[in-house]
Each structure stands twice: as structure tokens, then as C-alpha cells.
KETINU-802528 format. One record per atom (N, C-alpha, C): x, y, z. Coordinates in steps of 0.001 Angstrom, whole numbers, plus 524288, in hexadecimal, padded with zeros to 5 digits. Layout:
KETINU-802528
XYZ
...
//
This chain:
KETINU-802528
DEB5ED1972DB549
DE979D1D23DB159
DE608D1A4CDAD6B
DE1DDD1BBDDACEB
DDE07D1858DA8C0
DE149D1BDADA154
DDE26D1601D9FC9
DE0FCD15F1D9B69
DDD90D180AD96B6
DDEB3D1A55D91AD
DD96ED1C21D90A3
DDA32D1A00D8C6C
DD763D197AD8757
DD669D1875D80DB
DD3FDD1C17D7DF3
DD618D1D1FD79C8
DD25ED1F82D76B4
DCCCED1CE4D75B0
DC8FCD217DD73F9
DC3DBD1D98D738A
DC411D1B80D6CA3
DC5F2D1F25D6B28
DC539D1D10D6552
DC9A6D1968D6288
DCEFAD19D3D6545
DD36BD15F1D61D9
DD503D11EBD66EB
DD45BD10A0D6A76
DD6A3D0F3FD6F54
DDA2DD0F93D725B
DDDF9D14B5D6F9D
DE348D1421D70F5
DE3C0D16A7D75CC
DE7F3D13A9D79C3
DE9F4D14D3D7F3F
DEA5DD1A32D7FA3
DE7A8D1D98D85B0
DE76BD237BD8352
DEA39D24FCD8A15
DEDB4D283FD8A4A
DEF0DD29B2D8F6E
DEA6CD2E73D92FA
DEB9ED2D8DD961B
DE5E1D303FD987C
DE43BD34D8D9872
DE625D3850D9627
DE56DD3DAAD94BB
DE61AD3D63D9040
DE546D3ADBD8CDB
DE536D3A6DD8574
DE121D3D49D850D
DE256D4257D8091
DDD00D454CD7EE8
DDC7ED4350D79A2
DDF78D4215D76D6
DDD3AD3E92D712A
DE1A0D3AB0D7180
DDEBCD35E4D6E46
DE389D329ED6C59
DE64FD3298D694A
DEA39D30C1D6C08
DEFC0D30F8D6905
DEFA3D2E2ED6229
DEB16D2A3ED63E2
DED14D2679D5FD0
DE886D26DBD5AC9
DE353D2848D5DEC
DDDA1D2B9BD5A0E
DDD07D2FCED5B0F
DDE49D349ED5C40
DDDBAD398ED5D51
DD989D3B50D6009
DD5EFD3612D6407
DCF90D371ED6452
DD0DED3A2FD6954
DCDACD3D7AD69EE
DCE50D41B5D6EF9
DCAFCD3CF9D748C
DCE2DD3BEAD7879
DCCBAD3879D7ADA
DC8D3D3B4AD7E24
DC7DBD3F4DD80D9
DC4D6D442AD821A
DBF0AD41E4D832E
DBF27D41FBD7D50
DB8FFD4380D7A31
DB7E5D3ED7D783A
DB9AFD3A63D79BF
DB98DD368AD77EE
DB8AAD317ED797C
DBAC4D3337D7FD7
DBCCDD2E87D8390
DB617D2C87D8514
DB645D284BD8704
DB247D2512D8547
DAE84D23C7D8BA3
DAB06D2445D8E51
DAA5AD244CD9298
DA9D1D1DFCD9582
DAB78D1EC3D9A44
DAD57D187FD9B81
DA9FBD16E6D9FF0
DAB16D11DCDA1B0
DA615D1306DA76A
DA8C7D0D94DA97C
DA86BD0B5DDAD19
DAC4ED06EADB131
DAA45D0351DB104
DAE06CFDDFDAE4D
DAA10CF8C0DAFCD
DA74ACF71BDB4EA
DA3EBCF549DB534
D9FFDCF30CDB7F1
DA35CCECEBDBA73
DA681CEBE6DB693
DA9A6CE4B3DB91C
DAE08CE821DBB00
DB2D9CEA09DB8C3
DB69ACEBAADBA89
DB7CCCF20FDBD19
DB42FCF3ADDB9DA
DB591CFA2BDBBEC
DB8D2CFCB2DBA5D
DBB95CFB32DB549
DBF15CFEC7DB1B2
DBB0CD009EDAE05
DBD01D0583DAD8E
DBB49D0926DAA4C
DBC2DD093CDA367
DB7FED08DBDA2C6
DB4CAD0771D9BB5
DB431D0ACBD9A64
DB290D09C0D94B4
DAFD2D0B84D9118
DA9AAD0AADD91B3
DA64CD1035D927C
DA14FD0FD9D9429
D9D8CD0CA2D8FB5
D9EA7D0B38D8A93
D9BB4D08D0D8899
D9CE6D025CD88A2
DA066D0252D8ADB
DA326CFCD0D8A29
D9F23CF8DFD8DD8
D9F0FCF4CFD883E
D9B79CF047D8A98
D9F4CCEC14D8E76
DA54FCE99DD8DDC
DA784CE94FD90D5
DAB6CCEA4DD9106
DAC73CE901D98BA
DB097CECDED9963
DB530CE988D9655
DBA33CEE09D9589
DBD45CEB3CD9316
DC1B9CE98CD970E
DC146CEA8FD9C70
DC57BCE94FD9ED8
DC552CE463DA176
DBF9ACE3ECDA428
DBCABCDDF5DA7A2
DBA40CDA3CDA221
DB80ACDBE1D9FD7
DB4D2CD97CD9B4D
DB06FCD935D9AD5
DAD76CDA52DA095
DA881CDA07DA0E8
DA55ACDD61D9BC8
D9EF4CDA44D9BC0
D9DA6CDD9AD99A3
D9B2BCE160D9C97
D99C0CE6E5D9A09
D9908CEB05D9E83
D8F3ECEB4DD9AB6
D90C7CEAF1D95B4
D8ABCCED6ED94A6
D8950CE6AED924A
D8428CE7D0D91D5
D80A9CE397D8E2F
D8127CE7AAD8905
D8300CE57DD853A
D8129CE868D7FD3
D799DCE819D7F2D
D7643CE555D7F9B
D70D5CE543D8082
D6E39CE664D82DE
D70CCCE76FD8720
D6D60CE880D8D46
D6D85CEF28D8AD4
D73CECF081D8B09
D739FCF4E1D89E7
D726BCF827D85CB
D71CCCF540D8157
D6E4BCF756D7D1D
D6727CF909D7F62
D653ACF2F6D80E1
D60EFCF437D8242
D6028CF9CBD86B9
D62CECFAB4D897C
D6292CFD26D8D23
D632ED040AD8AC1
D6670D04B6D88C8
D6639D07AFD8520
D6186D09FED8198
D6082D0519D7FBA
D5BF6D066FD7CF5
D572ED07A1D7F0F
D566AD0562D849A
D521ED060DD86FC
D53D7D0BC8D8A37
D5689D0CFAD8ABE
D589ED155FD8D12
D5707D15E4D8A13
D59A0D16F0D83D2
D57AFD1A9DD7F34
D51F9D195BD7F8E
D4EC5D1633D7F98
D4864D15CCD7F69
D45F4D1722D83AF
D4740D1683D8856
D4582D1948D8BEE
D480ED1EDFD8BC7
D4AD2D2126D88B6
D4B07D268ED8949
D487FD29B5D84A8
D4974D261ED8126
D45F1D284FD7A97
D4195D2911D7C68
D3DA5D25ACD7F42
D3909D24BED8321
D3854D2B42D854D
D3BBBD2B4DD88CF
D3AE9D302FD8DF3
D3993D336CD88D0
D3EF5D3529D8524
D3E4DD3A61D829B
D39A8D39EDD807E
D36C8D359CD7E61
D32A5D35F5D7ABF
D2E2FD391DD7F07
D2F1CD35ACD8473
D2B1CD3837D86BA
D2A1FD3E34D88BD
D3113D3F8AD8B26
D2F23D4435D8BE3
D2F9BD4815D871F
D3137D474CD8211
D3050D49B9D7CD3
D29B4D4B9FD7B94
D271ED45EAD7C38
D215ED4644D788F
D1DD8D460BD7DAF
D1E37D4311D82F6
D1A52D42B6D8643
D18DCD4809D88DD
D184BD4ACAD87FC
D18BAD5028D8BF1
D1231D5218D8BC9
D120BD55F1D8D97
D0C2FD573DD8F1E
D0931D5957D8B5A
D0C5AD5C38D86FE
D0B4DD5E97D83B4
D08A6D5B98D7F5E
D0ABED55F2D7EEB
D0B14D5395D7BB5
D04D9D4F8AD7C7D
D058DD4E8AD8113
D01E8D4C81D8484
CFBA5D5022D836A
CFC4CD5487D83C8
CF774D56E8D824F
CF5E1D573CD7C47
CF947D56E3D7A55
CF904D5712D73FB
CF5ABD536FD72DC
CF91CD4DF5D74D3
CF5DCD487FD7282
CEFDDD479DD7348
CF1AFD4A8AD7A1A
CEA9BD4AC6D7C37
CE68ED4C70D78A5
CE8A2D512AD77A8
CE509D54B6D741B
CE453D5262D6F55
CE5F7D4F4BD6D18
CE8EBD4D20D67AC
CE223D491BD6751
CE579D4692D6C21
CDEDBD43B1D6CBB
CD8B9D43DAD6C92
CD8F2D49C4D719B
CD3EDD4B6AD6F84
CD2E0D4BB5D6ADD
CD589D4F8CD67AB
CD497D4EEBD6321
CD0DAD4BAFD600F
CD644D475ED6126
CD457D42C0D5CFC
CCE83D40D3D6060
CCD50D4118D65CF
CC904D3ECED66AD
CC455D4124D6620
CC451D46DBD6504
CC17BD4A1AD632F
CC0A7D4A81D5E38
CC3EAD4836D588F
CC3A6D47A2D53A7
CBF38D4237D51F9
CC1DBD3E62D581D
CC088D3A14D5795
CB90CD38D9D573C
CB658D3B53D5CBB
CB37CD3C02D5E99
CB091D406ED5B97
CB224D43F2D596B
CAE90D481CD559F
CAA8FD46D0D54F6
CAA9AD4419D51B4
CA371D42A5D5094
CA039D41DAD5182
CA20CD3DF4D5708
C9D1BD3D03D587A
C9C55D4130D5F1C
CA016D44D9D5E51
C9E4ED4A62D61BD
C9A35D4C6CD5EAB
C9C70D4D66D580C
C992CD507FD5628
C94BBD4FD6D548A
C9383D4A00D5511
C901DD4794D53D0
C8B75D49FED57B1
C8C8FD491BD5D74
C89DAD48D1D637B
C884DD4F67D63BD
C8B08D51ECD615D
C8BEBD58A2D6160
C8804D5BF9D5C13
C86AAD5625D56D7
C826CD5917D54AD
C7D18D58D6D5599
C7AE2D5E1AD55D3
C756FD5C49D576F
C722DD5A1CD5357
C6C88D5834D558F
C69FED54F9D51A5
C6591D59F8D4FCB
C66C1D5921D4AC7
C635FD5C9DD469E
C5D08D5B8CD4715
C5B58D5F6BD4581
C547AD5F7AD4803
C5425D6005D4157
C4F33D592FD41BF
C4F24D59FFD3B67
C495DD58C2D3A09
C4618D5A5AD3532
C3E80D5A43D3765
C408CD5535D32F4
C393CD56C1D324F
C37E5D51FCD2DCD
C39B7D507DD2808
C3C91D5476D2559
C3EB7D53F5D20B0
C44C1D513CD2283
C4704D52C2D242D
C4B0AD4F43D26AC
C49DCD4817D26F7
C446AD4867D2B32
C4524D4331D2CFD
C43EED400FD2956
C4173D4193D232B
C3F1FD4047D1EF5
C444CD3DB7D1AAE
C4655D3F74D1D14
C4D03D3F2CD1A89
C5131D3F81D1E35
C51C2D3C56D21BE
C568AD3EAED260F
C5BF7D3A9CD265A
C5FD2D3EA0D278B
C64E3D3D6AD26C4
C6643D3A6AD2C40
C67E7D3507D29A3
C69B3D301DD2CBC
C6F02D31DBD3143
C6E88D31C3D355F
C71DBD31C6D3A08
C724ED379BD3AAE
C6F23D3C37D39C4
C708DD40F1D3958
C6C80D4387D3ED0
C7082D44EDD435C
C6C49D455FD4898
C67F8D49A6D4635
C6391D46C9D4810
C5F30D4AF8D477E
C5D0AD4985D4B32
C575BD4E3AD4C4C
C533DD4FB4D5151
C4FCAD5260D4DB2
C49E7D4E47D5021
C460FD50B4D4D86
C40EBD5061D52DE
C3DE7D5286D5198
C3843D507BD5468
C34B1D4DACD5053
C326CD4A19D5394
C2FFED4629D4F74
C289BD44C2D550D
C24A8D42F5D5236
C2003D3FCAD5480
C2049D3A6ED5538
C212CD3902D5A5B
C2111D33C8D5B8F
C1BA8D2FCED5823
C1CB4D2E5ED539D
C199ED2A0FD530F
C1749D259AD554D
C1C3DD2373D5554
C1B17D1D8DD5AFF
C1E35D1974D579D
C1E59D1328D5A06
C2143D1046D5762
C1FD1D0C02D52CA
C235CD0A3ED506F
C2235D082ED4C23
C1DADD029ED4D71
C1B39D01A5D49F6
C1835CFD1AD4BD8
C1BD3CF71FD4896
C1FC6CF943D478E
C2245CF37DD451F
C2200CEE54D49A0
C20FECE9ACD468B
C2020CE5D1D4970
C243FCE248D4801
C2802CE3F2D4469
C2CB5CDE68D421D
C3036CE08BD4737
C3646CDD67D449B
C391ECDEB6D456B
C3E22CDC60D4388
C429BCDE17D472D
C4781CDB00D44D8
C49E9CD516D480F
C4A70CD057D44B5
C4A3BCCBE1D4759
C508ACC93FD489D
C5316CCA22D4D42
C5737CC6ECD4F08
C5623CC0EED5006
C58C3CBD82D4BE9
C588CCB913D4DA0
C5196CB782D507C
C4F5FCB609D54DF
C4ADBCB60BD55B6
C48DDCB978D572E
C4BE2CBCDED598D
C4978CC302D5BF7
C4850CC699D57FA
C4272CC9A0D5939
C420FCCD5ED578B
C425ACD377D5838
C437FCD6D9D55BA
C4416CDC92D58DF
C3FE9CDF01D55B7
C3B57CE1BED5845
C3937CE4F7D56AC
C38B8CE9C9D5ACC
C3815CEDFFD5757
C38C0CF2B0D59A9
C3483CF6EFD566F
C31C0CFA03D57E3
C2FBCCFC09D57EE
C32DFD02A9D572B
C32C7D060BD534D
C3419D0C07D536B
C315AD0E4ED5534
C33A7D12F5D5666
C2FABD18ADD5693
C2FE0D1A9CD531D
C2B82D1E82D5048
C2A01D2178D4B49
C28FCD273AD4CBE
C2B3ED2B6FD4D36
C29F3D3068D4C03
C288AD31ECD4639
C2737D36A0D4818
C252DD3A65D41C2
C27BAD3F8CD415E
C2970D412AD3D74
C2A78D4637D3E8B
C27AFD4826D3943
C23DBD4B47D396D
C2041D4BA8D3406
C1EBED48A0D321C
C2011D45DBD2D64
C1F75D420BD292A
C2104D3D21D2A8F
C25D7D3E2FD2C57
C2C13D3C1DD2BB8
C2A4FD3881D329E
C2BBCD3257D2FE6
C2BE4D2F09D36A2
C3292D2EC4D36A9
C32C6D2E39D3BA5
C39D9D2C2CD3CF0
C37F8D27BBD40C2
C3ADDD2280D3EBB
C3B87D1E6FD41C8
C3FB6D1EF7D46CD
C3DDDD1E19D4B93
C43BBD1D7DD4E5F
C4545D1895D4EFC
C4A69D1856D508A
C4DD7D12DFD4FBA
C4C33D110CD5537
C4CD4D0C96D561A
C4C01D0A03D5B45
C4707D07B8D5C94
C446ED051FD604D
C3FD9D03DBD6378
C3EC1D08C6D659F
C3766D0854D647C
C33CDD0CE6D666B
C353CD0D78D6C36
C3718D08FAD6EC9
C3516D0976D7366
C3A10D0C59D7696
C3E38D0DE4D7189
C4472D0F02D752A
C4415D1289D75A5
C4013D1767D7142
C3EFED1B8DD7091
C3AFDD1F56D7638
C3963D1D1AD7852
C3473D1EBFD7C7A
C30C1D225CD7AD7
C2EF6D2240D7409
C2B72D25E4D7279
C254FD237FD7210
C252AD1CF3D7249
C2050D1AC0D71C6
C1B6FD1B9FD771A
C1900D1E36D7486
C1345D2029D782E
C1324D2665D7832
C1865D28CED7471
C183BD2F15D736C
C15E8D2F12D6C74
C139CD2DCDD6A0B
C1225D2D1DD6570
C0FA4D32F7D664D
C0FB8D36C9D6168
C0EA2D3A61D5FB6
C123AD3E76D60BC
C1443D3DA2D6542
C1924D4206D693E
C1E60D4462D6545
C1EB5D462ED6641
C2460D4899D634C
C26D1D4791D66C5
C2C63D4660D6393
C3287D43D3D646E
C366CD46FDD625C
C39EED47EFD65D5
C3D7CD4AE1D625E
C432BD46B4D623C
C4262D4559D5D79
C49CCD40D4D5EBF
C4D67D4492D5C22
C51D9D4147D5CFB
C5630D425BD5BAB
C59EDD3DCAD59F7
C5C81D3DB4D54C3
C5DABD395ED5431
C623AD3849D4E5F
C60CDD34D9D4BC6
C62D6D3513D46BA
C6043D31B6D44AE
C5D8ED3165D3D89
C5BDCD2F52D3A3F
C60D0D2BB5D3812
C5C6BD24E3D38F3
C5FBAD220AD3523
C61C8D2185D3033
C64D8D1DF4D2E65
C6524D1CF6D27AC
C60CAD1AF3D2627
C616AD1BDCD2165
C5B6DD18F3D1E27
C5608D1AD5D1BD2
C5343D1AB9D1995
C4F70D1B7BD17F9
C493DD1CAFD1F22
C45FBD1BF5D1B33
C41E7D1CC2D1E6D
C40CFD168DD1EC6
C3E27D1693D2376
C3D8BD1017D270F
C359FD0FBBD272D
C33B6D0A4DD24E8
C2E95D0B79D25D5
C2E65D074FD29F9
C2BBAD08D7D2CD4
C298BD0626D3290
C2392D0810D349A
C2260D0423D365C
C1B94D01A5D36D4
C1A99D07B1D3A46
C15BDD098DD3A23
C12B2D0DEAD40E0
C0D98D0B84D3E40
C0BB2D0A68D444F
C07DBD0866D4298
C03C4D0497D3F99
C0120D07CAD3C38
BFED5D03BCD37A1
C0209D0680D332F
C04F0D07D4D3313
C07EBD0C6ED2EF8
C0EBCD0C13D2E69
C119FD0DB8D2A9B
C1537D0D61D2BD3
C1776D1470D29FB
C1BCBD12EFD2C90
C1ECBD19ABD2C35
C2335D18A9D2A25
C25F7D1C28D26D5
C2C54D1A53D2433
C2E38D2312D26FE
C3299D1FDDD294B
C3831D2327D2C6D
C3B1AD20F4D2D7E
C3DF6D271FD2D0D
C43FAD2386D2F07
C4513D2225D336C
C4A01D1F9ED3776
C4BFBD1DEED3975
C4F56D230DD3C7B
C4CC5D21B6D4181
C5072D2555D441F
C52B7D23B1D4B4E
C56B5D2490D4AE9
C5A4ED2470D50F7
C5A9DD2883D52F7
C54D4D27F7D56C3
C5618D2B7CD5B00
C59F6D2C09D5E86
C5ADAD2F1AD5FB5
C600BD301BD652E
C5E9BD3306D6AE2
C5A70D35DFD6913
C55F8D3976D6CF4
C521ED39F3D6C27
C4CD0D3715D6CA0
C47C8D36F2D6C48
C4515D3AFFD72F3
C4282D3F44D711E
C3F3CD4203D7637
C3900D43C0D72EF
C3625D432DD7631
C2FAFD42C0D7766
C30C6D49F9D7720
C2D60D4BC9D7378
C2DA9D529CD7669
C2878D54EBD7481
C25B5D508BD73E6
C2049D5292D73AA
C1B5FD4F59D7285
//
């Protein structure tokens, strides 16, 4: 006949004891779950590190901490995933993104999306720095400057192109020759572009000189 104990006072309990005699603890609801040594094969106490009958020890206090700890984290893990990973959630973020890459990128959509303002001669007489404009202008021809700018022994000279639009000359930025307007002198041009910073620029034509501003073309066409 196995022998039993109370769990809470230890006292000797006959095998059908519903409380103890000696602590009143209801053995029932109380009794403690057991599981069989591994060295001898008498029956324990399931938390028991060793057995108390062989001596062995039955757990690692560390092994089994760690081990422990690594279930609860691999299960805190699962719930997190199937809690927050789901599809729903998944499209949210997606969208979350566009967003932001569409907040991100704005400008310079809206930039590509405004058109360039058609502006005459009182404009170009006074015109607003980086602000897209389109005008038609008379191919003049290119500057006759003969300096230039000196690297170390090298020199760079470059030559502009000069339109007119009325009164008013506009310098373009760059070498005449990047432009493909030299040998159209008198022709109309229609660019498209934006006016630099700064004042008006005087540069040599000819035996003469002309003062305009500075301008970056982006679309230079021949249309007459």
C-alpha cells in the first residue's frame, strides 16, 4: 500500500485521508502531482530536483531555468506573431509606406507636373531666378569673348549663345557649340528653361557688347 503525506505539514496520511488529521488541509485539492525516477523508479514529487529515495539528481537547476526561459520566448515570440503579423496588418504598413514615399517624393512630382509659364519681354527685363519659364526669342549668334577661366596651366574658354527677345538679350549657360543654334542667326528659338541668380551679365558680340541675363536652357527648338 503506498504511503501518502500531507503536502503542507508532512504528516503520515492513510490512503483514503480526505483532510489531515493533524493540518486540516483537504488532501483532494491539494495532493501534489508526482512522476517516477529515471535511477530508481519510485514515485516523486514532480518538481523534485532529487530523488529522495536513490539520491540521484533528477533536474539541472540552469539547464532548466534556461530552458524554460527559452519556451516562454519562443512562445511570447509565436503570440507576438500570430497577434500583430497577420494580413491585415501587413497591408496597413504597406500602405503606411506609400504614403510616406509619396509625402517623401512630392515635390519633385510636383515640380515635373508644373508647366513652364510663357513669359514676353517685361518679364525677361526682370525675371524670377529658378522659376520654369518658355519664351520665343531671335537667335543672335555667339559671344565673341576671347578670355577665359585658367586651371592651373589649362585654359577653358567658351564661347555663349545670345538671343533677343525685343530689347531684352538672354545669355545661355554653356558652350555655343552644345546648343546646335550656330549658322541659324536671325531664326527664332523657342526655349524652355529657367533664369539664373544675379544681375545682368555684360559679354563681348562682336565689336559691341550686350548686358543679359543668364539663362539654363532645358529645351532649345529652331521654329522659324
Amino acid at each position: 500500500m503506498e504511503t501518502n503525506y500531507c503536502p503542507e505539514c508532512g504528516n503520515k496520511l492513510s490512503e483514503n485521508t480526505v483532510f489531515c488529521p493533524e493540518c486540516g488541509t483537504r488532501i483532494s485539492e491539494t495532493e501534489k502531482k508526482t512522476k517516477f525516477c529515471s535511477h530508481c523508479g519510485e514515485k516523486i514529487d514532480a518538481n523534485a530536483e532529487i530523488c529522495p529515495n536513490c539520491g540521484v539528481r533528477l533536474l539541472n537547476p540552469i539547464a532548466n531555468s534556461a530552458g524554460k526561459a527559452l519556451t516562454q520566448g519562443v512562445a511570447k515570440t509565436d503570440d507576438f506573431i500570430h497577434k500583430y503579423v497577420t494580413a491585415r496588418n501587413i497591408i496597413i504598413i504597406f500602405l503606411i509606406l506609400i504614403i510616406i514615399g509619396l509625402v517623401v517624393s512630392a515635390p519633385s512630382i510636383i515640380e515635373q507636373l508644373t508647366p513652364y509659364k510663357q513669359v514676353d519681354e517685361s518679364y525677361i527685363s526682370n525675371p524670377v531666378a529658378g522659376e520654369k519659364v518658355q519664351f520665343d526669342a531671335e537667335y543672335v549668334g555667339p559671344t565673341t569673348w576671347g578670355g577665359g577661366y585658367y586651371y592651373f596651366v589649362y585654359s577653358y574658354i567658351t564661347n555663349n549663345d545670345i538671343v533677343r527677345v525685343g530689347d531684352e538679350y538672354v545669355i545661355l549657360q554653356g558652350d555655343y557649340l552644345d546648343h546646335d543654334l550656330y549658322g541659324n542667326e536671325g531664326k527664332t528659338v523657342h526655349l524652355e528653361g529657367r533664369f539664373a541668380n544675379g544681375g545682368k551679365s555684360k559679354e563681348p558680340l562682336g565689336d559691341d557688347y550686350i548686358y543679359g541675363h543668364w539663362f539654363g536652357a532645358e529645351s532649345i527648338e529652331i521654329i522659324g
